[in-house]
C-alpha positions in Angstrom: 88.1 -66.0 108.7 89.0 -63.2 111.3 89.3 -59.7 109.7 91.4 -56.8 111.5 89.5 -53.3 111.6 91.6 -51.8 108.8 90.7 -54.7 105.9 87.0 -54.0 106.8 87.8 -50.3 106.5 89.4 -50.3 103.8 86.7 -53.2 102.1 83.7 -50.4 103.1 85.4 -47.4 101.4 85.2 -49.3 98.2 81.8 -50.7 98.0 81.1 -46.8 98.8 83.6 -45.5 95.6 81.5 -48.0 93.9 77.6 -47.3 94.7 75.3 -46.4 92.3 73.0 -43.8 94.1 69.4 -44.6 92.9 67.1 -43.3 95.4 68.0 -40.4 97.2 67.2 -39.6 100.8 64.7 -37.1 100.2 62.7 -39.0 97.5 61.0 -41.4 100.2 59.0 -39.5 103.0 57.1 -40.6 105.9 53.1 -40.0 106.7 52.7 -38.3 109.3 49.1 -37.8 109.9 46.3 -38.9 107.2 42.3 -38.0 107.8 39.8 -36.2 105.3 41.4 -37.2 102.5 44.4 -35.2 103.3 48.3 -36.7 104.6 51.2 -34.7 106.0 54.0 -36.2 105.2 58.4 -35.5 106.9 61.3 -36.4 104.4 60.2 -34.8 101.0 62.3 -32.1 101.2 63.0 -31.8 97.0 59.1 -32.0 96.3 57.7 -30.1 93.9 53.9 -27.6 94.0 51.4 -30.3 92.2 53.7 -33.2 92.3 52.1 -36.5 92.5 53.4 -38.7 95.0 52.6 -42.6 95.8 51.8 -44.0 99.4 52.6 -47.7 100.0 48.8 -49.3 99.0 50.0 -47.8 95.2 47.6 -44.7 95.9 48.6 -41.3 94.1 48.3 -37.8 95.9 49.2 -34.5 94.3 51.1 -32.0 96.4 49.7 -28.4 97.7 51.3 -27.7 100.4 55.1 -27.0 101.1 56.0 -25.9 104.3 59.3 -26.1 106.3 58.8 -29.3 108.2 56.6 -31.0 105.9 54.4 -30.8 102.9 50.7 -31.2 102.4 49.1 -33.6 100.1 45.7 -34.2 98.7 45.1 -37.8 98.2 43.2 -38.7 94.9 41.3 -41.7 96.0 40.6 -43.9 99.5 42.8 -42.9 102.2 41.7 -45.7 104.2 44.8 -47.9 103.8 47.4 -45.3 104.1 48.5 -45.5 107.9 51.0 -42.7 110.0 54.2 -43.7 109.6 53.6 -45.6 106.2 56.3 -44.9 103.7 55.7 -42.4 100.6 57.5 -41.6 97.5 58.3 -39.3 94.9 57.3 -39.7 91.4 59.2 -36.6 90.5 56.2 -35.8 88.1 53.4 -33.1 87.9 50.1 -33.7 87.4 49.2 -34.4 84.0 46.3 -35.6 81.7 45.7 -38.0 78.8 45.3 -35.7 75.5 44.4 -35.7 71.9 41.7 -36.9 69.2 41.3 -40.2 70.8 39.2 -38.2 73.8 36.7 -37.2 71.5 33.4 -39.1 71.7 34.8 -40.1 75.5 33.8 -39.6 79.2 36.5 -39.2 81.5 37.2 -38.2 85.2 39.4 -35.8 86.2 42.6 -37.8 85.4 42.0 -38.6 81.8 40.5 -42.4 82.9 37.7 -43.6 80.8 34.8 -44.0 82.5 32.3 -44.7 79.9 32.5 -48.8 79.8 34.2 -48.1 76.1 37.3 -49.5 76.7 41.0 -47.5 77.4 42.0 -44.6 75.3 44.8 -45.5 72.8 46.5 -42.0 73.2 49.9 -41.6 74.5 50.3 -38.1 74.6 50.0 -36.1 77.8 49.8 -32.6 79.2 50.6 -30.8 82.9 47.3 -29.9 83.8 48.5 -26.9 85.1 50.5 -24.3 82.5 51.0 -20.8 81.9 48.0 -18.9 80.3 49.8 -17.2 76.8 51.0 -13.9 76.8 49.3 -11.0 75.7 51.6 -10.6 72.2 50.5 -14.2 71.5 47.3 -13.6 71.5 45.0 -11.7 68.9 41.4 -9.9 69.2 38.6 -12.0 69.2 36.8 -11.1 65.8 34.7 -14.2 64.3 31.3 -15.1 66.1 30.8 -18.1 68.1 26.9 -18.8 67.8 25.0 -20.0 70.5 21.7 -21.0 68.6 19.6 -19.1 70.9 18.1 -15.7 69.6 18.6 -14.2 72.9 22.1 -14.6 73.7 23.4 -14.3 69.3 21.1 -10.9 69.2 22.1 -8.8 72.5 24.8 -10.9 74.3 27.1 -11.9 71.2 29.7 -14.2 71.8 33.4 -14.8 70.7 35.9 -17.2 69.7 38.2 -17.1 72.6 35.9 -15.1 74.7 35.4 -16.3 78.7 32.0 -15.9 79.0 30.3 -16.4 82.4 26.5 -17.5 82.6 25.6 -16.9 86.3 22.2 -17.6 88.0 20.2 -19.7 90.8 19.8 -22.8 90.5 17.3 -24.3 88.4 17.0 -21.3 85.7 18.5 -23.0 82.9 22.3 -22.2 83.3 23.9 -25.7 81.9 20.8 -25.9 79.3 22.3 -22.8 77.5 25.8 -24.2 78.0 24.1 -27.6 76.7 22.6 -26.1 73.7 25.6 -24.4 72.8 27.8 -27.1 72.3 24.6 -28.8 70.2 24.8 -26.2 68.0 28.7 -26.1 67.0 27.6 -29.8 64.6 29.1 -29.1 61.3 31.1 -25.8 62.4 34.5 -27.8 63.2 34.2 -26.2 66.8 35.5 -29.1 69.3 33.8 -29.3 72.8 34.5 -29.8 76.3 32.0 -30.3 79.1 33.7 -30.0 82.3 31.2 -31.6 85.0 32.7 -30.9 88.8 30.4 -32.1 91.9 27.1 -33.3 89.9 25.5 -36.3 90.6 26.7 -39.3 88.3 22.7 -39.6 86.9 22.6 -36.1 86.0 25.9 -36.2 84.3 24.5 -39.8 82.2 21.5 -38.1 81.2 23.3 -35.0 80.2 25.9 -37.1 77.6 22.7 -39.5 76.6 21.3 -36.2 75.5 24.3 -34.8 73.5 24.5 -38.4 71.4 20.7 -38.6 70.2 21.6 -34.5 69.2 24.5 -36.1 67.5 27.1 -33.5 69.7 29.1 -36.9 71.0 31.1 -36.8 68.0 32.7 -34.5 68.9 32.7 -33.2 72.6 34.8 -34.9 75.4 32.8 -34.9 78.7 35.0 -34.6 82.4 33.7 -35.6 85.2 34.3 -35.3 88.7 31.0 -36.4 90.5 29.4 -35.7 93.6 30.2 -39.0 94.9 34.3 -37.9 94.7 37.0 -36.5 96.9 37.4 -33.2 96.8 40.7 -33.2 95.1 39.0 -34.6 91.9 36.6 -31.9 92.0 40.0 -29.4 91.6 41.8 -30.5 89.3 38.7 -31.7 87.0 38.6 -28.4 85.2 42.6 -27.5 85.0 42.1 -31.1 83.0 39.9 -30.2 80.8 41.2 -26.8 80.4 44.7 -29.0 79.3 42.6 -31.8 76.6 41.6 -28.2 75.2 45.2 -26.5 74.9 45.8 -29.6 72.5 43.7 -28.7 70.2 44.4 -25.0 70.4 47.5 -25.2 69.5 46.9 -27.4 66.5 45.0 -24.2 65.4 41.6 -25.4 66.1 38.9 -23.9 67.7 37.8 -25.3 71.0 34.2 -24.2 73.5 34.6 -25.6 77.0 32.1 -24.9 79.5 32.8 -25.3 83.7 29.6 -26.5 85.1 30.1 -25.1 87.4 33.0 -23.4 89.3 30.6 -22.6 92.3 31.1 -26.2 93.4 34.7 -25.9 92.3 35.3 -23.3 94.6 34.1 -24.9 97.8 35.9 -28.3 96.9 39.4 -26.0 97.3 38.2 -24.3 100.2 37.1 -27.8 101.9 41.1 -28.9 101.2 42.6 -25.7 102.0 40.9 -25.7 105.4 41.9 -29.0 106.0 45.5 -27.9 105.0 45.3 -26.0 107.6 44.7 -22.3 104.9 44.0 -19.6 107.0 40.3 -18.6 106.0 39.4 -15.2 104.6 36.3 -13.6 103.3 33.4 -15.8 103.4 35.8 -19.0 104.8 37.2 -19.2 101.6 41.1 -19.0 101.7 42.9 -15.4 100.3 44.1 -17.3 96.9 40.7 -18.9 95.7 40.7 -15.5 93.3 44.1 -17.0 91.5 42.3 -20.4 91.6 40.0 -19.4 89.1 41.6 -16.5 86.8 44.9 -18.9 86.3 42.1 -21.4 84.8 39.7 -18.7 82.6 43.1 -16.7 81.4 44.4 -19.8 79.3 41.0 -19.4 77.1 42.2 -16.9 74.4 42.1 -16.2 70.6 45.9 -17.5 69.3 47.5 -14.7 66.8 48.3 -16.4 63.3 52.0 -17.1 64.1 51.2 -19.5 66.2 47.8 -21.8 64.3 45.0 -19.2 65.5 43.6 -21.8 67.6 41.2 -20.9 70.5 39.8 -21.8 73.5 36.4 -19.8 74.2 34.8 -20.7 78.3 31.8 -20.8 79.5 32.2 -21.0 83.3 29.0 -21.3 85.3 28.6 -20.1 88.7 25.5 -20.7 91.1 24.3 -17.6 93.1 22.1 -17.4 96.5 19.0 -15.5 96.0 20.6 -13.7 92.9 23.3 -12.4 95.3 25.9 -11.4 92.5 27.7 -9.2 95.3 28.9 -12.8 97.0 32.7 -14.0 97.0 32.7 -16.0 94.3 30.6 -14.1 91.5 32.5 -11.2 92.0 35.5 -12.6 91.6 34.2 -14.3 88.6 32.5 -11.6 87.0 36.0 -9.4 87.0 37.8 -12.3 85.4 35.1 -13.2 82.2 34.6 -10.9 79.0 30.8 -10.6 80.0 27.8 -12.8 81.5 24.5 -14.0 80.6 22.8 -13.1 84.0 19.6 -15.5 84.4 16.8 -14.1 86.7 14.6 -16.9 88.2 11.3 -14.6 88.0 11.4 -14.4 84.2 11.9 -18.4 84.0 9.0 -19.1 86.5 7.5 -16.5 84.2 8.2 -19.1 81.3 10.2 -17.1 79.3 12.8 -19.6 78.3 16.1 -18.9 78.0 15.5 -16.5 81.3 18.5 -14.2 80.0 17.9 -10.9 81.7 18.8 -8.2 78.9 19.6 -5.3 81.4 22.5 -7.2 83.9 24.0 -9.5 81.1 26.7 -8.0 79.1 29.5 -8.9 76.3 32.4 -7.2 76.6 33.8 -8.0 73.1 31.0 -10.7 71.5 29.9 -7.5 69.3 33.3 -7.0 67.4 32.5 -10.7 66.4 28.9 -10.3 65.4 28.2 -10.8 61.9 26.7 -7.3 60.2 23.4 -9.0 59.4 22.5 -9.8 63.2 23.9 -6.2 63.8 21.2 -5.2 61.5 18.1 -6.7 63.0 19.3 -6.8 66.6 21.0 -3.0 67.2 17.5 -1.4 69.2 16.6 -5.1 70.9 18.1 -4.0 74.3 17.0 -0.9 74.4 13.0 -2.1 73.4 12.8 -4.5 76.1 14.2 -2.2 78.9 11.3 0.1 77.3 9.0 -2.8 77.5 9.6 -3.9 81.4 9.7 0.3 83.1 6.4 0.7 81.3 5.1 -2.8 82.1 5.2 -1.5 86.4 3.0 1.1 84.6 0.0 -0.9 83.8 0.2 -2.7 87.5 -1.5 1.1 88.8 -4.6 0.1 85.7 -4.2 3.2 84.4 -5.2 4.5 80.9 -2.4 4.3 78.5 -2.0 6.2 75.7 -1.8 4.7 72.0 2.3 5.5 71.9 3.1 3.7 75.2 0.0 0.9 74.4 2.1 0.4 71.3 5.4 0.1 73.0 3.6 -2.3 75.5 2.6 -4.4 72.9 5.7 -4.3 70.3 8.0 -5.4 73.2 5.2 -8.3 74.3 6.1 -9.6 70.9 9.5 -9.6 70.9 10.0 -11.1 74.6 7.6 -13.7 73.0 9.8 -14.1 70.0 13.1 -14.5 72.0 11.6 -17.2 73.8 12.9 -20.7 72.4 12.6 -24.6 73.6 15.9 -26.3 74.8 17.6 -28.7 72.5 16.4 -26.3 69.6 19.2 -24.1 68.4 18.6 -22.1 65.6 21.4 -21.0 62.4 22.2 -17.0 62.0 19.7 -17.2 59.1 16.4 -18.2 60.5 17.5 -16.5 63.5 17.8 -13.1 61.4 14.5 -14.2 59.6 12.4 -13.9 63.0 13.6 -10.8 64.2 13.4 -9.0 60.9 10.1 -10.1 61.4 9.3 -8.8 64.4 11.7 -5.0 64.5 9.8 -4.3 60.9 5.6 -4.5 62.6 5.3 -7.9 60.9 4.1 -9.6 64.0 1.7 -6.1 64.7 -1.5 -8.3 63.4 -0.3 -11.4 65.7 -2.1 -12.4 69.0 1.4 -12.6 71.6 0.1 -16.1 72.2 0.4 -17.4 68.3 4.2 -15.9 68.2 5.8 -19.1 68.4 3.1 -20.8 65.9 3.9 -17.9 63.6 7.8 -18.4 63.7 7.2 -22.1 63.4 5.7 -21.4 60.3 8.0 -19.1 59.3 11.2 -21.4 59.5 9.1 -23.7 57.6 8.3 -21.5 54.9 11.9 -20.7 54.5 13.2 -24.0 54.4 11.3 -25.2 51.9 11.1 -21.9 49.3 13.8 -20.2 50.1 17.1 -22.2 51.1 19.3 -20.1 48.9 18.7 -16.8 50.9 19.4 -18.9 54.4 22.6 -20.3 52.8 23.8 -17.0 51.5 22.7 -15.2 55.0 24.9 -18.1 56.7 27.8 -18.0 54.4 27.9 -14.4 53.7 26.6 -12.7 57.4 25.3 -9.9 55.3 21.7 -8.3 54.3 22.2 -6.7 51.4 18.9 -4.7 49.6 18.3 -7.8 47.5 18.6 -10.1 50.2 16.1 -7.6 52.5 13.6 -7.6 49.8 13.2 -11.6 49.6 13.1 -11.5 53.1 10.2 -9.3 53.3 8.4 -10.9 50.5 8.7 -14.3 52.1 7.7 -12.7 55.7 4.7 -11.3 54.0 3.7 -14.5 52.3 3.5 -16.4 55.4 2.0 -13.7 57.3 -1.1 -13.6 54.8 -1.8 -17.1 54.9 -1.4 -16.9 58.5 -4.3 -14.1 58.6 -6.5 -15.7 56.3 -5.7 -19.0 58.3 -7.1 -17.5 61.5 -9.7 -15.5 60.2 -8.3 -12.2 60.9 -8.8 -11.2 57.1 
């Protein structure tokens, strides 16, 4: 059948009045180059900052870069089926993470995927992993105590409900075991948990959640992980997911602790993409914008005000320094984002005091308008007594005669650096907390050999379990020591230390 020009015309415009436009042009762009884990890709001209995309093999890649010609995309996975000249599209979706109760109990990686051999999560709900931190009139003060467990850090270095609170330090002095007892000691306190771990290695992580279920913290903690072993877009967006499973629960009105173990490695994960994206480098190679990488993540931790479920998310970042460099790139800009840090010195760890929380260079910025009024009352001349204790420790180096004042000051803050050490995996409650250092402020511990503190404070927690429950409960419930309180207190301190005397001979 022969068709003139004008009937195939005319036949064209009307399949065109009558087509459904599906896809358009600029949803399907071509791969340019592809290496390191990174594509440039021509065509996605409506693309959107953080926007996942898929290539042809069904691999997903999140967007960073929009330039004129082209944008930049980090590929979450292999890229070693995705070819130059490969097809990609547009999923017109941002990056987003699995949320709710059903992640409890869970180990995921940084998309929300179990990884735990437990089978699939049955939640359906999901959050951007990226998202506005709330606005200073939603917010409200932080004003009730978040307790660590460890005498140290409750006594000098208090800690908030929807405080960020950085705990900064070389490595191996104990940074992620404070972080570690922490969440060990929010059992029974309906505080959820978050552990965040970005660029550790996959045993570490396994011994790390094997420890948190014999302490019973599984129940209710949610472990991230983006291991060693990953690409480095993983590693970034592991804690903005974690940061998002958290929000959830915030906003329900609950009270969340998430700790990023440990931004350090974060930080050079974004700088190893951004150079590949071509970034330009700045101080220290990493690019100008790795400051807003981190304070768009620690601002969305906040106290909620009451209009709005006085939920909270309180952080623990942790950042590894070099030769206790806190002057370096990334602790600075760290430090001026957090409420405060726990600063840990490697001397006083390889010295075995344990947590090695220097007293002098850690700080809380607003812990103390938390603190309960009975740690206020035991803890309020700790600081200054140890910075007494370590300018006249230099002293005795020279072997010079001391004089009974300073021998005394010598020897009172011996005692309590003895006193504030404490084992891992052993948190303590306010009470028996309160119970040792009333001990040791009021000359209790005078008689005791620094050697026998810990024996002595065994034995002291002991004591008050088993005769005097009702004054631990009351300290607990109440935070208070009022006269009555004090005086059972010292009676029970002065029980145990006779039988400790006589026990030893010293009577």
């Amino acid at each position: 059948m022969d068709l003139k020009p004008q009937e195939i015309s005319a036949l064209i415009k009307e399949r065109i009045k009558h087509y459904e436009d599906k896809i358009e042009a600029d949803d399907i762009g071509r791969v340019i180059t592809v290496g390191d884990g990174i594509a440039l890709a021509q065509g996605l001209e409506k693309a959107m900052a953080s926007e996942l995309v898929e290539f042809e093999d069904g691999t997903m890649g999140m967007i960073l870069n929009l330039e004129e010609e082209s944008v930049g995309i980090v590929i979450l996975g292999g890229d070693e089926n995705i070819k130059e000249g490969q097809s990609v599209k547009r999923t017109k979706q941002i990056a987003e993470v699995r949320v709710g109760d059903e992640m409890l109990g869970r180990v995921v990686n940084a998309l929300g995927d179990p990884i735990d051999g437990k089978g699939p999560i049955s939640s359906d709900r999901y959050r951007p992993i990226e998202r506005v931190a709330p606005g200073v009139m939603t917010r409200k003060s932080v004003h009730q105590p978040l307790m660590t467990g460890l005498k140290v850090v409750d006594s000098m270095i208090p800690i908030g409900k929807g405080q960020r609170e950085l705990i900064i330090g070389d490595r191996q002095t104990g940074k992620t075991a404070i972080a570690i007892d922490t969440i060990i000691n929010q059992k029974g306190k309906d505080v959820l948990c978050i552990y965040v771990a970005i660029g550790q290695k996959a045993s570490t992580v396994a011994q790390l959640v094997e420890k948190l279920r014999q302490n019973g913290a599984m129940e209710y903690t949610t472990v991230v992980v983006a291991t060693a072993s990953e690409q480095a877009p993983m590693l970034y967006i592991a804690p903005y997911a974690g940061c998002a499973i958290a929000e959830e629960w915030m906003e329900q009105g609950k009270d969340v602790l998430i700790v990023y173990d440990d931004l350090s490695k974060h930080a050079v994960a974004y700088r190893a993409m951004s150079l590949l994206l071509r970034r330009p480098p700045g101080r220290e190679a990493f690019p100008g914008d790795v400051f807003y990488l981190h304070s768009r993540l620690l601002e969305r931790a906040c106290k909620l005000n009451d209009e709005l479920g006085g939920g909270s998310i309180t952080a623990l970042p942790i950042v590894e320094t070099q030769a206790g460099d806190i002057s370096a790139y990334i602790p600075t800009n760290v430090i001026s984002i957090t409420d405060g840090q726990l600063f840990l010195q490697t001397e006083l760890f390889n010295a075995g005091v344990r947590p090695a929380v220097d007293s002098g260079l850690s700080v809380s910025r607003v812990g103390s308008a938390a603190q309960t009024k009975a740690m206020k009352s035991v803890s309020r001349a700790l600081k200054l007594e140890l910075a007494q204790y370590a300018e006249l420790l230099s002293f005795t180096q020279f072997g010079s005669d001391l004089d009974p004042i300073t021998q005394k000051s010598i020897d009172h803050g011996a005692r309590l650096q003895a006193m504030l050490v404490q084992p891992q995996y052993a948190p303590l409650p306010m009470s028996l907390q309160v119970a040792s250092l009333y001990a040791v402020e009021n000359g209790f511990l005078d008689k005791v050999e620094v050697e026998q503190v810990a024996e002595f404070e065994r034995a002291l927690h002991r004591e008050m379990g088993e005769r005097h429950a009702d004054l631990l409960a009351a300290i607990d419930d109440r935070g208070i020591l009022d006269d009555d309180m004090v005086e059972e207190l010292r009676d029970a301190i002065g029980e145990v230390l006779d039988n400790y005397l006589i026990a030893n001979g010293v009577r």
